[in-house]
LUMRORO-361955 format. One record per atom (N, C-alpha, C): x, y, z. Coordinates in steps of 0.1 Angstrom, whole numbers, plus 5000, padded with zeros to 4 digits. Atoms other than C-alpha are relative to their C-alpha. Layout:
BEGIN
XYZ/...
! end
This chain:
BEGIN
500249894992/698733806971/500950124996/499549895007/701434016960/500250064984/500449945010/700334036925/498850105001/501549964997/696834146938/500750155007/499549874995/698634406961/501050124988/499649945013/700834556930/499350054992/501049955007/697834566909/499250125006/500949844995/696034816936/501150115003/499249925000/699334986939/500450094987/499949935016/699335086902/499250074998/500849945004/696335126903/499850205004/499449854996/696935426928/500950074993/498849865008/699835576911/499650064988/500749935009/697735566878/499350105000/501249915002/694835736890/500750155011/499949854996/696735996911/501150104992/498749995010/700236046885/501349985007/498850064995/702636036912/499549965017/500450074993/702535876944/501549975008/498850034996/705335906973/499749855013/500350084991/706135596996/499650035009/500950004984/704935717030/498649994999/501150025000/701835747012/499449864992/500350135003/701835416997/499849895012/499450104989/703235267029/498150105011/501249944990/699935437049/498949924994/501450045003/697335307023/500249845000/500550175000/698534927027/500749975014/499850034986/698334877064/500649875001/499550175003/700334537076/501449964992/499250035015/702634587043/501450095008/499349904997/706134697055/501250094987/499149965015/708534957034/500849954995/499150075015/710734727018/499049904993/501050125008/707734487006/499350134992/500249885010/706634836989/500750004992/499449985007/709634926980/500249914983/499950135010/710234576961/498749994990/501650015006/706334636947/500850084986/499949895007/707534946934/501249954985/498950035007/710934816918/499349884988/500550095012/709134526903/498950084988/501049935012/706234766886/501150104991/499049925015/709234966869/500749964991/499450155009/710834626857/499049994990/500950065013/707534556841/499450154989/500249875011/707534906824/498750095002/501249935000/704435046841/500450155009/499949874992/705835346865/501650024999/498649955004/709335526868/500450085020/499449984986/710735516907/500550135001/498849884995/711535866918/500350025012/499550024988/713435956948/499050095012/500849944989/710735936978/498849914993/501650045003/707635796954/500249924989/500150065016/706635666919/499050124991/500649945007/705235846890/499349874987/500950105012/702635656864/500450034986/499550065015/704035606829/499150064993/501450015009/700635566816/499750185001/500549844993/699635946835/500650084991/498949945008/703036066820/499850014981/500350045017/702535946786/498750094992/501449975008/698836086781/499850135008/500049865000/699336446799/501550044992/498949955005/703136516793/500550105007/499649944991/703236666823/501249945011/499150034985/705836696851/499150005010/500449994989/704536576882/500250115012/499749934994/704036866903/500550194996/499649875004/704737156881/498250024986/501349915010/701837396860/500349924986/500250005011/701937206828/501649964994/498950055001/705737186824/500649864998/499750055003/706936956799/500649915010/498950094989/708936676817/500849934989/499650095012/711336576787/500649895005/498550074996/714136406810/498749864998/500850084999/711036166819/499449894990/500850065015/709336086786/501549954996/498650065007/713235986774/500049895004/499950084990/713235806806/499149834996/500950055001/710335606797/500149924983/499750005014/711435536762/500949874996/499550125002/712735186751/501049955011/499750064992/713335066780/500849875004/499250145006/714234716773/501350014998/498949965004/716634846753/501150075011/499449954992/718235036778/500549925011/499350104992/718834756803/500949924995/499050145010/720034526777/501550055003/498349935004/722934776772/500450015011/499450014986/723134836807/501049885009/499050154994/724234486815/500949984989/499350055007/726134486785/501550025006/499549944998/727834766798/501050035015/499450034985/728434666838/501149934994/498850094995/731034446827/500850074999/498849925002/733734726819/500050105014/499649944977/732834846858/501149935006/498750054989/736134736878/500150075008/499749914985/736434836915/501750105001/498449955003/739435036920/500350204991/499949875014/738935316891/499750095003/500749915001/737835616886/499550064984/501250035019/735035656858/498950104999/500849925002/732935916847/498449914991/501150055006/729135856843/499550104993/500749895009/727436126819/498549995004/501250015000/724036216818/499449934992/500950035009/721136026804/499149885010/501150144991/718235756811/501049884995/499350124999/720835506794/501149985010/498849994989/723835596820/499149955010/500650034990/721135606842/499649865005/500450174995/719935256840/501449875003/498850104992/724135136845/499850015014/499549904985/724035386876/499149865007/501550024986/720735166894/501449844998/499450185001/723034776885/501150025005/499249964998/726134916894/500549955016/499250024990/727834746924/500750085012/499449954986/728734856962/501349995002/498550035003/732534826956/500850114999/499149905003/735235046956/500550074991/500049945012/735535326930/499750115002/500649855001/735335726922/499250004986/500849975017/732535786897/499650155000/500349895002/732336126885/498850054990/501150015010/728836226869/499650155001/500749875005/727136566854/498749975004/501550034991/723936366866/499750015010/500450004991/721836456889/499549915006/500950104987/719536156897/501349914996/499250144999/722635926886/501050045013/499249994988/724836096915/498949965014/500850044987/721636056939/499849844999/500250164997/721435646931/501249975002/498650094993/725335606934/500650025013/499349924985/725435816968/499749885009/500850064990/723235556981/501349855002/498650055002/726535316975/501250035014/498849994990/728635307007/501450004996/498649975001/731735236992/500750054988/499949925018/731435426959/499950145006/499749815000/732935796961/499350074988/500149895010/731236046942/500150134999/499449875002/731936356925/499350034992/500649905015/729936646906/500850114996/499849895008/730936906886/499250145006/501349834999/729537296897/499950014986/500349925016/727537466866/498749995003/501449955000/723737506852/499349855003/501250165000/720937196856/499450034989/500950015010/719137196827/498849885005/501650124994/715137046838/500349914991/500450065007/715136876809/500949874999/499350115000/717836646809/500749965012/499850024984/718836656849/501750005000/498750035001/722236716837/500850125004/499749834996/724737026850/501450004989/498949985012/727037156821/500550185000/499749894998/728637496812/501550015006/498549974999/732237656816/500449965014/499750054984/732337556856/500449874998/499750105003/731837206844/501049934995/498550035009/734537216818/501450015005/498649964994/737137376840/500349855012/499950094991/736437106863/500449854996/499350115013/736736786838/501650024997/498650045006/739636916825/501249995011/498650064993/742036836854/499449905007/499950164996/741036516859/500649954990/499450105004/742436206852/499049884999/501050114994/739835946844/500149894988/499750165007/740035586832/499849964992/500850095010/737135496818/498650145000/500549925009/734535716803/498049944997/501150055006/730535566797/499250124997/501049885007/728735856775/498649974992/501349985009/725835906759/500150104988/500049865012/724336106728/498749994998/501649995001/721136216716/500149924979/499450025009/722436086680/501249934992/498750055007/725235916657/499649944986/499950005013/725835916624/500949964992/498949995002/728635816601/500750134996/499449865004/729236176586/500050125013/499549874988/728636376619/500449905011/499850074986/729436116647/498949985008/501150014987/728036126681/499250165005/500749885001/725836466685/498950025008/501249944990/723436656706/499650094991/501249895003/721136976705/500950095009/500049834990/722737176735/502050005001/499049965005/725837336730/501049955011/499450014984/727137336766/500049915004/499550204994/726736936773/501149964988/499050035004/728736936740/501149985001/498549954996/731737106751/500249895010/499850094990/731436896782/500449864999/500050175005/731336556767/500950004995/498849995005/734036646743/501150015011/498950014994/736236746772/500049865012/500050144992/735236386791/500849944991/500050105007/735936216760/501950034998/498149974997/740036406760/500749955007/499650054984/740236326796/500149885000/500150154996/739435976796/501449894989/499050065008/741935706787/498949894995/501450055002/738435456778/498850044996/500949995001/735835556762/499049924993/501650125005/732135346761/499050114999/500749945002/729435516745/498749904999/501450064992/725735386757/498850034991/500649935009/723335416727/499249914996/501350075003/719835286721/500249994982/499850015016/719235186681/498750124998/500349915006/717135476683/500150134993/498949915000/719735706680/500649954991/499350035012/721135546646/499550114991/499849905013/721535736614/499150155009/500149874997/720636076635/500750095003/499449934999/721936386635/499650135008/499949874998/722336696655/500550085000/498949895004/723437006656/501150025005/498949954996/726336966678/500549855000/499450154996/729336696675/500449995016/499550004985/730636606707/501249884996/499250095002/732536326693/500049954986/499650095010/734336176658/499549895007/500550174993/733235796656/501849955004/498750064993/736835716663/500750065014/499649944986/737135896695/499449925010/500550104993/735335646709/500549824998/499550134997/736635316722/499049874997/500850144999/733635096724/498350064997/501549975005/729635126710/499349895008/500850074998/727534986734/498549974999/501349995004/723934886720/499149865003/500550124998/720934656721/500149874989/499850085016/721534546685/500750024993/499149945010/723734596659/499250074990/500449895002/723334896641/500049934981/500450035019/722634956600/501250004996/498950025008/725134816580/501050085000/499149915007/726335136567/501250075014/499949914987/726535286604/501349865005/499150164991/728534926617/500950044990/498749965007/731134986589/500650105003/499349874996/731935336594/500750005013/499750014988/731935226631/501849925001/499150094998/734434966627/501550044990/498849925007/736535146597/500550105011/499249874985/737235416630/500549945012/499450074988/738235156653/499449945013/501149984984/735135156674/499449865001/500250104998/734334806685/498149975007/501649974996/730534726689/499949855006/500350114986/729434516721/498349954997/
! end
């Protein structure tokens, strides 16, 4: 029964692209909202839809317009990233819960890989400071996890807020432990982006922090961008789904960076 019900739930979010619970919860009379909810959570598990806050959006929809749900035509990059080796992304996720300890205070960065610690992430005691926007909205939901954003710009594209507000704000903290992301890493440039202004930012997380774990799919090997954000030795730990290309694991391990 609840495969049968899942299947017409998909089938709805397919054919409309997004699809919020009240109206999920209206078309299956009988069915209450956490037997949705749990529909929902399991169809994101199996890689068919992408839970947003309030509904679901269809993968499949997303994939074959490249639209944002809700907007004229407007790209949705954060999304399509979101959607993007997935697997991979959990793996590291769990690799990466184990360096959570209650007690701390730990900066989360933006991305779909940060984002997929943020959702596993434990009800326990802790300040987690993040530039994310949907990762500050899944750890609010956390009773006994304090959070903290940064003022500055949002960028649509990556849901992230960066810029000289940000930086001034980073730099007088004190933070522990550190889980970053990159769009990139290379041995000759490091860890690297595209946008100048998450650079600066990341760089001044990566000063701040006495820990740093960097969160990085193997699609992000031998790539480069235009901005460093980080030497490979400014980083404490490489967490991935697999071990990286030879040349990239050497370099890594000649700089001290320990790969999980």
């Amino acid at each position: 029964m609840s495969d049968e019900r899942r299947s017409e739930i998909l089938s709805v979010i397919d054919n409309r692209g997004e699809v919020s619970l009240a109206e999920l919860c209206g078309l299956f009379s009988g069915v209450s909202e956490m037997t949705v909810r749990r529909d929902l959570i399991q169809l994101e598990q199996d890689g068919h839809i992408i839970r947003t806050r309030g509904g679901a959006v269809s993968i499949r929809r997303l994939g074959d317009s490249r639209l944002l749900p809700g907007q004229n035509g407007e790209e949705n990059e954060y999304m399509l990233r979101a959607a993007t080796n997935r697997d991979a992304k959990d793996v590291i996720a769990r690799k990466a819960l184990g360096f959570v300890e209650k007690g701390r205070s730990i900066y989360f960065d933006a991305g779909s890989t940060v984002m997929a610690l943020a959702r596993i992430v434990p009800d326990e005691t802790m300040t987690i400071i993040t530039n994310g926007v949907n990762v500050a909205q899944e750890l609010v939901s956390r009773h006994n996890v304090t959070v903290m954003m940064p003022g500055g710009t949002v960028n649509r594209n990556t849901l992230s807020v960066s810029g000289p507000i940000s930086v001034n704000f980073v730099d007088n903290l004190n933070i522990e432990l550190a889980f970053m992301s990159a769009s990139g890493c290379s041995a000759d440039a490091g860890f690297t982006v595209s946008n100048i202004y998450e650079a600066e930012l990341k760089h001044t997380v990566i000063a701040r922090a006495r820990t740093r774990i960097m969160l990085l799919d193997s699609s992000k090997f031998n790539k480069s961008l235009l901005f460093t954000l980080a030497e490979l030795g400014q980083i404490n730990y490489l967490v991935c789904e697999c071990e990286p290309p030879e040349d990239l694991a050497a370099a890594c391990r000649a700089s001290g960076v320990e790969i999980v």
